[in-house]
C-alpha positions as CSV (number, residue, x, y, z in Angstrom):
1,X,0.0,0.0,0.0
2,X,1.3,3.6,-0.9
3,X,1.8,5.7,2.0
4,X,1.5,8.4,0.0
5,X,5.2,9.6,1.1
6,X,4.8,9.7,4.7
7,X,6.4,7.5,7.0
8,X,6.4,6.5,10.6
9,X,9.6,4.7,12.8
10,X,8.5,3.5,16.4
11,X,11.3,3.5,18.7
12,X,14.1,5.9,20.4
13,X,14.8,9.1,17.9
14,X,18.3,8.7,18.9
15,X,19.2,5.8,18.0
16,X,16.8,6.0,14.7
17,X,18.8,9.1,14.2
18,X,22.2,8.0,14.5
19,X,20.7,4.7,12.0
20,X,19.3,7.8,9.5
21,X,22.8,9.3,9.4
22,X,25.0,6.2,9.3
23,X,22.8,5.7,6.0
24,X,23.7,9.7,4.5
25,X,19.5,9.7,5.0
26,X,19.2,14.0,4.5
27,X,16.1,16.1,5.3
28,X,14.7,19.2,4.2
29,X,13.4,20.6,7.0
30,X,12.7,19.9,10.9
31,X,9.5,20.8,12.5
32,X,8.8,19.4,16.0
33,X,7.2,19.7,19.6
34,X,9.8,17.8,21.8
35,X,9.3,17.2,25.7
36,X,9.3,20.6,27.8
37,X,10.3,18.5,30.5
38,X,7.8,20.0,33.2
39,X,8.0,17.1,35.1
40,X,11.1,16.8,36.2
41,X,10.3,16.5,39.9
42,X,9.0,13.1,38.7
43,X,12.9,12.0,38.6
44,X,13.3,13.5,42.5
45,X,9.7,12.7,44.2
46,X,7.7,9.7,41.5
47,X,10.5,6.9,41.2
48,X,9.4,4.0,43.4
49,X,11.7,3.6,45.6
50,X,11.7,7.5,46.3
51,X,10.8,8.6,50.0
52,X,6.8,9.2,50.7
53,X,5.4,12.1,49.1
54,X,4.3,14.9,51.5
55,X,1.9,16.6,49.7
56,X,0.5,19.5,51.7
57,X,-3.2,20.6,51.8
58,X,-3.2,21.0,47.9
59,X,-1.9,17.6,46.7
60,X,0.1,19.4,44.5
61,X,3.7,17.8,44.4
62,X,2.0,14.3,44.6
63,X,0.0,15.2,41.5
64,X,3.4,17.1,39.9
65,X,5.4,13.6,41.0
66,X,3.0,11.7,38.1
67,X,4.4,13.7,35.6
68,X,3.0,16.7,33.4
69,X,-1.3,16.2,33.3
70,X,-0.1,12.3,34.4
71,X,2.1,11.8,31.2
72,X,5.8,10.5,32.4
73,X,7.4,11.0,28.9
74,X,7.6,14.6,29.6
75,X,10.4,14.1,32.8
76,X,13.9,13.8,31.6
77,X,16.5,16.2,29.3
78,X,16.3,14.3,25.9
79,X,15.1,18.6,24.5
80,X,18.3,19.7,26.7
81,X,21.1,17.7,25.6
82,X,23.3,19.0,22.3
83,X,23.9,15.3,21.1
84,X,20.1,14.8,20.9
85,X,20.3,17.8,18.4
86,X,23.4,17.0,16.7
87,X,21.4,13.6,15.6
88,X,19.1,16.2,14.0
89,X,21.6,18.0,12.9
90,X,23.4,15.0,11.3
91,X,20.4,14.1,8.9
92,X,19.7,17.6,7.8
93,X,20.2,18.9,4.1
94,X,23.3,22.1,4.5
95,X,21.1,25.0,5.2
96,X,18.2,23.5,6.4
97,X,16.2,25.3,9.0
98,X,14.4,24.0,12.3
99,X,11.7,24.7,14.5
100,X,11.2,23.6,17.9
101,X,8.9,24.7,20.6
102,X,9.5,24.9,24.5
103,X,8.3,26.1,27.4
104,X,9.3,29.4,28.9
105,X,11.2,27.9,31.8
106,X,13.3,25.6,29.9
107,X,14.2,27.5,26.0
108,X,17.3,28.9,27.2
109,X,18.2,25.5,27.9
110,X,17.5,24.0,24.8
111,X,18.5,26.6,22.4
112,X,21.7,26.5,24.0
113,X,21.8,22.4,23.4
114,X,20.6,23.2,19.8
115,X,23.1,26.4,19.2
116,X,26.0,23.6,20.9
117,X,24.9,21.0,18.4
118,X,26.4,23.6,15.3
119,X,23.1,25.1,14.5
120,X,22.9,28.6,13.9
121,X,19.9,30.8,16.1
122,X,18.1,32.8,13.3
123,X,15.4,34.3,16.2
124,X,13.0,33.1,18.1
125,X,9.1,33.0,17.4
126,X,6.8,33.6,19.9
127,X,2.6,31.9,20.1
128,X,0.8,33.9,22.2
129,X,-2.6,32.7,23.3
130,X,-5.2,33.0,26.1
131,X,-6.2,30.2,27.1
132,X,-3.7,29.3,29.6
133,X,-4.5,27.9,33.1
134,X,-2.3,29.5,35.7
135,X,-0.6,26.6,37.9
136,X,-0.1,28.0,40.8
137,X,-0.1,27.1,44.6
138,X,-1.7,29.8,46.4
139,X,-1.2,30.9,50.1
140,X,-3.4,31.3,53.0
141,X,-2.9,33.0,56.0
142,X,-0.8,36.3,56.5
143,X,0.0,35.6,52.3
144,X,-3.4,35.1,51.2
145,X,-3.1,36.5,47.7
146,X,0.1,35.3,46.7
147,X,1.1,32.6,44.9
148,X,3.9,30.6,43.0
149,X,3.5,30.9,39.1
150,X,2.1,33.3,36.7
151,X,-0.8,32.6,33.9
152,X,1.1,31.1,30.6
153,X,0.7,33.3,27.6
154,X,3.3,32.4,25.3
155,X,5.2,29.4,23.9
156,X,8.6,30.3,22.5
157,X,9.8,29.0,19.6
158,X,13.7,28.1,18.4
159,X,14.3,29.1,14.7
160,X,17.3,27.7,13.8
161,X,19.3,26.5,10.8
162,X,22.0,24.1,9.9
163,X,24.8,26.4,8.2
164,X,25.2,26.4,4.5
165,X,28.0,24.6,2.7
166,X,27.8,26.9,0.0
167,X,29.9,30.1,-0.3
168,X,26.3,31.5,-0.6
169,X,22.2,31.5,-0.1
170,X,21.6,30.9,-3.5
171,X,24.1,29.0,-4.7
172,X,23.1,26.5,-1.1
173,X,19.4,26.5,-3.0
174,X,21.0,25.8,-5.8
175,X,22.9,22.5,-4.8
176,X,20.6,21.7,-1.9
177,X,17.0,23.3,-2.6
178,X,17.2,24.3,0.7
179,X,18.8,27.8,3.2
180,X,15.7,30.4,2.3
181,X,12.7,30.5,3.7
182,X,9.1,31.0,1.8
183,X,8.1,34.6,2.5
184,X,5.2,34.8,0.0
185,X,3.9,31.5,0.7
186,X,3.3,32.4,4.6
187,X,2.4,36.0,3.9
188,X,-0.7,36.9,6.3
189,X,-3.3,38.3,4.1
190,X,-6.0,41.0,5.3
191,X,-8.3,44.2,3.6
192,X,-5.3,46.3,4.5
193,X,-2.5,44.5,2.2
194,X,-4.0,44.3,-1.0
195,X,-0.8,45.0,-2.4
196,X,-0.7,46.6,-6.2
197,X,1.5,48.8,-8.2
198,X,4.1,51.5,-7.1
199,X,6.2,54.3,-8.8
200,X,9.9,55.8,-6.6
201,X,12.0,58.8,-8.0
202,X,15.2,58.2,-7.5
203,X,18.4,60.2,-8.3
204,X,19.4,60.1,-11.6
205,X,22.8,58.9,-12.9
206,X,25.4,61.8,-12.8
207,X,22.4,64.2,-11.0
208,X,23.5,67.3,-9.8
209,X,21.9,70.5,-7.5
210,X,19.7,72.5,-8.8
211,X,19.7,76.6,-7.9
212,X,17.0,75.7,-4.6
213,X,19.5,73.0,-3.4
214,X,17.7,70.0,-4.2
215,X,18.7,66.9,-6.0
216,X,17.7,66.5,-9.5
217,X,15.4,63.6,-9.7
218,X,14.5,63.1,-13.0
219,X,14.0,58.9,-13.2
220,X,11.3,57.2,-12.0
221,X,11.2,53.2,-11.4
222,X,8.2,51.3,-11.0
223,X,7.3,48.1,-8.7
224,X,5.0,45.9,-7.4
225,X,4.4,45.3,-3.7
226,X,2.9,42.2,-3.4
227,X,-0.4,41.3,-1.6
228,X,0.1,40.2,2.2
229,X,2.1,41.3,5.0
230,X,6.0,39.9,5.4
231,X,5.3,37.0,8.0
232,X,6.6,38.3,11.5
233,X,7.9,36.4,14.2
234,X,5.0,36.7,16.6
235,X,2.0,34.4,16.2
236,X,-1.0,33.9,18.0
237,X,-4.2,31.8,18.8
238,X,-6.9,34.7,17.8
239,X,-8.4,34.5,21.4
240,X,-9.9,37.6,23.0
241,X,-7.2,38.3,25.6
242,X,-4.7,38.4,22.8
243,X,-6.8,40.7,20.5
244,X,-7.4,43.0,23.1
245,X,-3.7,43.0,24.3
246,X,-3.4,44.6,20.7
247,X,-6.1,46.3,20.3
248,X,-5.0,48.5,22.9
249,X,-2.7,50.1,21.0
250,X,-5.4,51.4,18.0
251,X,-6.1,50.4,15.0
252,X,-4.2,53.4,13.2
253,X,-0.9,52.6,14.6
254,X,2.1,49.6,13.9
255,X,4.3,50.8,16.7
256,X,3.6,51.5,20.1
257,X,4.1,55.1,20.5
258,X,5.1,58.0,17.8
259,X,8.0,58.4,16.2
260,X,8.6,62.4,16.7
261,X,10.3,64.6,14.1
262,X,13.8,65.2,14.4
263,X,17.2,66.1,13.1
264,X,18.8,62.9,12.2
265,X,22.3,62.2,13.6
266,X,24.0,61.1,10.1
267,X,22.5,65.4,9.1
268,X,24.1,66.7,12.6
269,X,27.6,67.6,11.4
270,X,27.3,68.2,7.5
271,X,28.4,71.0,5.8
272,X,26.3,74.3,5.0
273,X,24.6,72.8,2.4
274,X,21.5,71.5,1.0
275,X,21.3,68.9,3.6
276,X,21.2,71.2,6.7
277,X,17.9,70.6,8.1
278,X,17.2,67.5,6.4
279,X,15.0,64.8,8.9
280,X,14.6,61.3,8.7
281,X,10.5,61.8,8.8
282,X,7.8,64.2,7.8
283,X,6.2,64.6,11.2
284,X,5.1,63.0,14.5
285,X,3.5,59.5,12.6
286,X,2.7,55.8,13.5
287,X,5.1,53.9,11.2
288,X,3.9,50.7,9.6
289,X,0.1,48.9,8.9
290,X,-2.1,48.3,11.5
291,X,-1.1,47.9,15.1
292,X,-3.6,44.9,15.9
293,X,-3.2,41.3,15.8
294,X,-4.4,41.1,12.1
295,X,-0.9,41.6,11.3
296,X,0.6,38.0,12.5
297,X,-0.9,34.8,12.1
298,X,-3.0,33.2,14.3
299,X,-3.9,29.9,14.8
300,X,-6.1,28.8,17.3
301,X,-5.5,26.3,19.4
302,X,-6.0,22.9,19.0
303,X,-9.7,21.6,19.1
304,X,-11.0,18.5,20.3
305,X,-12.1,18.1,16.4
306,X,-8.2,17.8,15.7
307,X,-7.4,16.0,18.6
308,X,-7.0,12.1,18.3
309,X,-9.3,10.1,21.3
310,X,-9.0,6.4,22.2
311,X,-11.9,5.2,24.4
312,X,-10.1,2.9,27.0
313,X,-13.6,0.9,27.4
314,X,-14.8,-0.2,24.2
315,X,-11.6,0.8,22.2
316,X,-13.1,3.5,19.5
317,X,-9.6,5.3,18.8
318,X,-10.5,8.1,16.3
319,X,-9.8,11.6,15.2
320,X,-12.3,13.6,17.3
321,X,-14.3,12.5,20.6
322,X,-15.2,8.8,19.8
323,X,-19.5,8.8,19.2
324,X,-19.6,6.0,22.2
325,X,-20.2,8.6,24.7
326,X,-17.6,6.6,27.0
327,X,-15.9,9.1,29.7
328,X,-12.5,6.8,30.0
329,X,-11.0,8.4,27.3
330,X,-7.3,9.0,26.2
331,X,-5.5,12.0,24.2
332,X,-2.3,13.5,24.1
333,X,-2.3,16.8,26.5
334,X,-0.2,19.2,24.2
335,X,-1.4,18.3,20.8
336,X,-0.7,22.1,18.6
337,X,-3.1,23.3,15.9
338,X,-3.0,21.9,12.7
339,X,-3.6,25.5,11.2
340,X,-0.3,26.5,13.0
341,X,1.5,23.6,11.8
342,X,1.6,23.7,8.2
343,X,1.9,27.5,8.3
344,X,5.6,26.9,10.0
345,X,6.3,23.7,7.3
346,X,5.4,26.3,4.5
347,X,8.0,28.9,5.8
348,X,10.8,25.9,6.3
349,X,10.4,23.2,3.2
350,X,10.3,23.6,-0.1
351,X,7.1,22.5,-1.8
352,X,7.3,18.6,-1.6
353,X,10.1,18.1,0.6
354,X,10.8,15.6,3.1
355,X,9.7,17.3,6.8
356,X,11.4,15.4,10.0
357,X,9.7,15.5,13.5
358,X,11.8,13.5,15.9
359,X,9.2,14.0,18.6
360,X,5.7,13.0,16.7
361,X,3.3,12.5,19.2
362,X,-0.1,12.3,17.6
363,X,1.7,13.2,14.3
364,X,0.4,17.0,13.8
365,X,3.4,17.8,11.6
366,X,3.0,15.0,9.8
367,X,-0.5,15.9,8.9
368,X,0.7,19.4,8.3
369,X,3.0,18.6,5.9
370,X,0.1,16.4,3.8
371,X,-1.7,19.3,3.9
372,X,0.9,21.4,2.3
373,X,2.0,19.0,-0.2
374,X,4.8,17.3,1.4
375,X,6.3,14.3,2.5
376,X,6.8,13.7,6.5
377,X,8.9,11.1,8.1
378,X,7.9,10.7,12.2
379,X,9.7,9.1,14.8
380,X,8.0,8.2,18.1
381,X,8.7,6.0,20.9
382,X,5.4,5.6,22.4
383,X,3.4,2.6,21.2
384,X,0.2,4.5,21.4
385,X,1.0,7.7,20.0
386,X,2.5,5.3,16.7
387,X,-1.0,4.0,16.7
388,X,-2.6,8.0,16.7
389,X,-0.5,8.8,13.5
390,X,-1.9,5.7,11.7
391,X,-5.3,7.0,12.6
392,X,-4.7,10.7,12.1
393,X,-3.2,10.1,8.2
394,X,-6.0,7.0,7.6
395,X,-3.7,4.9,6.9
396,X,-3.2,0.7,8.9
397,X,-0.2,1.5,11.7
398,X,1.5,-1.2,9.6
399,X,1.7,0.2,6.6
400,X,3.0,3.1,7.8
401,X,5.8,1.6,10.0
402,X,9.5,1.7,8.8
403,X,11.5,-0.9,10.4
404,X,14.8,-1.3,8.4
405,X,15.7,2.2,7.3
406,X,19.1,1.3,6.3
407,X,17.3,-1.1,3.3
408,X,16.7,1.6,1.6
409,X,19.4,3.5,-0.6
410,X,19.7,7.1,0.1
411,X,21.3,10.1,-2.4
412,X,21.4,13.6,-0.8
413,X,17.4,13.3,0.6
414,X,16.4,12.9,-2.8
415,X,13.0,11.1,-3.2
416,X,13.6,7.4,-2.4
417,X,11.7,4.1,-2.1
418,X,11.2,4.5,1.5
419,X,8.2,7.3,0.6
420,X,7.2,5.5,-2.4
């Protein structure tokens, strides 16, 4: 059966990795949501031979001691370690790129691990949303009020890419197909970036100073600006909380306060001539488009319509709430928008590349990339989540399953049998 060039191997993405590399097996792009590691007071307080839990009038170190929302796989380093990311790096095309989300507490550790590996930070995206629950253990008493954690609003993202081998971009996209990223093909499109047609007078060739000391400009050159905003590095889930965040700032201004008219310091110390007085802008403006949200994307987080279910009592495992009306049900806790996704496998891999996620899960970036036209290889350890991406992509667990990737004959990540 066809698996219509995605591809799943169950098992340990570090020793998969190191079996992908041995084999010269080269991606196009990495996309992935690996472990935050919350839960790393399972290691200190959940082993079982650890010392009896005391857990205080809230419960909350014994429920913390079962791991993140009860899920184990999130304890560890794996997402802190540079030779987890140099097994990434190791199967990547020169001058791929790679995305990567964390939590707030622990992205300075991994982009260190990744920037250690031999990546090379290009910046760091940020999803904002609203929605987050504020996991905090409140005080009573003489602190009544006070508490231990702020409300999450942000997930930060690592953009990073594997340096070219090339002495340049182009001549990497060249050899490669890979180093640039797809501006127009993640534009974010609204009423207010129609694009069209526009005309600049610039200095002519050899132009001198006419009599009222200003520049002859006597050439005019015509372009096209093109329909959509330049994708930013901010992103967000549309919710109210955010919008209003943004809205606050008006819809008539992109920057947060004026910029004022003024003598610019490259005019400060100029001769008596016909650039005395000359300013950098005609007046106290907002620079830019609009100042609200419109002008990132936003993605909505993920809904239980996109999450995969598995009904523990009659064993209905679908994509969506199982129609058995059971209440034993199973999901993955930190599944990410589809929408969201696909936007960031546009920006990174060229139309029908090959997009790597060493950390699958439920297998969202491998759906995203089917949705954008390319092909995915996932590696996950867990049996169940295996099972999830089978369901997610329609498609029998077996058929999906790569178990001897070094049977297959690999030439520079070109299209091989493997995704055939």
């Amino acid at each position: 059966m066809s698996t219509g060039g995605h591809r799943v191997i169950h098992g340990d993405c570090t020793v998969a990795l190191r079996d992908l590399a041995r084999d010269s097996f080269l991606v196009d792009a990495v996309v992935t949501d690996p472990p935050y590691h919350l839960a790393s007071i399972v290691a200190r307080l959940g082993s079982p031979d650890a010392a009896p839990i005391q857990s205080g009038a809230t419960g909350a170190y014994a429920r913390a001691s079962a791991g993140f929302m009860g899920q184990q796989w999130d304890g560890g380093d794996i997402a802190f370690r540079p030779d987890t990311w140099r097994r990434v790096y190791d199967v990547m095309k020169p001058g791929a790129h790679l995305v990567a989300f964390s939590a707030t507490k622990g992205y300075h550790r991994m982009a260190c691990a990744i920037e250690d590996a031999g990546f090379e930070i290009r910046d760091m995206l940020a999803w904002l949303y609203g929605t987050g629950f504020p996991k905090s253990h409140n005080l009573d008493g003489e602190w009544d009020g006070w508490g231990t954690a702020m409300k999450p609003g942000i997930e930060p993202i690592v953009f990073a890419q594997k340096p070219i081998s090339e002495d340049s971009i182009v001549a990497n996209v060249a050899r490669w197909g890979v180093g640039a990223i797809n501006i127009d093909g993640c534009r974010i499109h609204a009423d207010d970036a129609q694009g069209g047609t526009y005309t600049v007078r610039r200095f002519a060739p050899g132009a001198e100073v006419n009599r009222n000391g200003a520049w002859k400009q006597d050439e005019a050159f015509e372009g096209e600006m093109k329909p959509g905003r330049w994708p930013a590095n901010v992103l967000h889930d549309g919710s109210e909380e955010v919008l209003a965040a943004f809205a606050a700032f008006g819809d008539d201004k992109g920057a947060v306060a004026p910029v004022h008219r003024r003598n610019a310091d490259k005019f400060r110390n100029v001769y008596n001539g016909s650039f005395v007085g000359n300013i950098d802008e005609a007046g106290s403006t907002f620079q830019g488009d609009s100042g609200t949200a419109a002008r990132f994307f936003y993605s909505s987080k993920a809904t239980q319509g996109e999450r995969i279910f598995e009904c523990r009592t009659c064993g209905a495992h679908t994509v969506g709430k199982p129609p058995c009306g059971h209440d034993d049900l199973r999901t993955h806790p930190t599944v990410k928008p589809l929408s969201l996704m696909q936007w960031l496998v546009t920006l990174i891999c060229p139309p029908g590349g090959l997009v790597l996620d060493p950390f699958a899960g439920t297998g969202t970036t491998a759906a995203a990339a089917r949705a954008a036209g390319m092909q995915s290889l996932s590696i996950e350890a867990d049996e169940n989540h295996v099972r999830d991406i089978a369901v997610r992509l329609g498609m029998p667990a077996n058929d999906l399953i790569e178990t001897t990737v070094e049977s297959y004959p690999v030439h520079h990540g070109l299209q091989r049998e493997m995704f055939a």
